[in-house]
N, C-alpha and C positions, 0 to 999 in steps of 0.2 A: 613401429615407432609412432607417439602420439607428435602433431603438429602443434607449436605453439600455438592456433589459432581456433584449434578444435578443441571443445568442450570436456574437460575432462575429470568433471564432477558428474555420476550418474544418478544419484537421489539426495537429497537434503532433509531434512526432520519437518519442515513445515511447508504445507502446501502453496501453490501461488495465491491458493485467494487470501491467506495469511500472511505473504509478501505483500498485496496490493494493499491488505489493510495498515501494515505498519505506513507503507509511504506514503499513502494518506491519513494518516494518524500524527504524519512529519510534517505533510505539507498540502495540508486540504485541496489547496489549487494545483493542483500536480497535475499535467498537462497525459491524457493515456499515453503518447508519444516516449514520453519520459519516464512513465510509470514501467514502461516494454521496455525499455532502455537498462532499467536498474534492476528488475527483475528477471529478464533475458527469454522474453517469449515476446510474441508479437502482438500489434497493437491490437488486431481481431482477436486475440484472448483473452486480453485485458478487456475490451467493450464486454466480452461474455462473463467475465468474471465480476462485472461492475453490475452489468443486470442480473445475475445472478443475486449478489448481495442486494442489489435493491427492492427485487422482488422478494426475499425473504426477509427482507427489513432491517438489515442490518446497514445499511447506506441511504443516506439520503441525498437528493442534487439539488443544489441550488443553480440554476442559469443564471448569468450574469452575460448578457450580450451573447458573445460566439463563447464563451469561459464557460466551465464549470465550475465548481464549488463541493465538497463532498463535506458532510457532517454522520461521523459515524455515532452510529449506536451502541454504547459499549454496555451496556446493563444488559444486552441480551447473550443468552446465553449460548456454550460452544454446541456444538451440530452430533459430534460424537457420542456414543452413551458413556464412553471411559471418562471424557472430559466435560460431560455435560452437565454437573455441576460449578464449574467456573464458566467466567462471564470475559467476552470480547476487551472489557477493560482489564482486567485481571491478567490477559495474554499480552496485551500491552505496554503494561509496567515492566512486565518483563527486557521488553527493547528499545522503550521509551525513556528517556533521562530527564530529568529537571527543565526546568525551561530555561535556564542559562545555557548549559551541558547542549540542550539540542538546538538553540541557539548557534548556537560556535560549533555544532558539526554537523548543519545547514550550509554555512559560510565556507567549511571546508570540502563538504559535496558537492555542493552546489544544488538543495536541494529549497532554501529557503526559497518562499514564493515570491519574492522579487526577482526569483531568475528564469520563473515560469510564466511571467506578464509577456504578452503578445502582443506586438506594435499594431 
């Protein structure tokens, strides 16, 4: 018998570092705490997954005090040979909505970066 508390999804189609990129794609100031929180790994995989992409350039940081800021790079291209003709934006559209649309399901996540400000 599975527990309701125990995981029981064992693969999904998209890697995490293609998880961390949607949610900063959502929500640039997206705290790594939060970012492990909505992707379901932990915050030391999320830092490695962040230097990962930043090392290969596809993430950028802005410091802001103790804050981050992330600005991706979407013109670069995916990592794969199968898919290595589309581009980090391209993978985006895909689960990214309008700016109304993802507006209004920030507000419902709780993902808009006014809920990511740290006092």
């Amino acid at each position: 018998m599975v527990e309701k508390n125990e995981q029981t999804h064992k693969w999904t189609f998209l890697t995490n570092h293609a998880h961390v990129i949607v949610c900063l794609s959502i929500n640039p100031a997206m705290r790594m705490r939060d970012i492990a929180d909505r992707v379901g790994i932990t915050e030391r995989a999320v830092q490695k997954i962040i230097a990962d992409l930043t090392h290969e350039g596809y993430l950028e940081i802005d410091r802001r005090g103790r804050c981050n800021s992330y600005r991706l790079n979407s013109g670069l291209h995916l990592r794969h040979p199968i898919e290595a003709g589309h581009t980090i934006g391209e993978l985006l559209k895909l689960f990214i909505k309008s700016p109304t649309e993802t507006h209004q399901t920030q507000i419902k996540t709780g993902l808009s970066p006014e809920s990511n400000k740290q006092d």
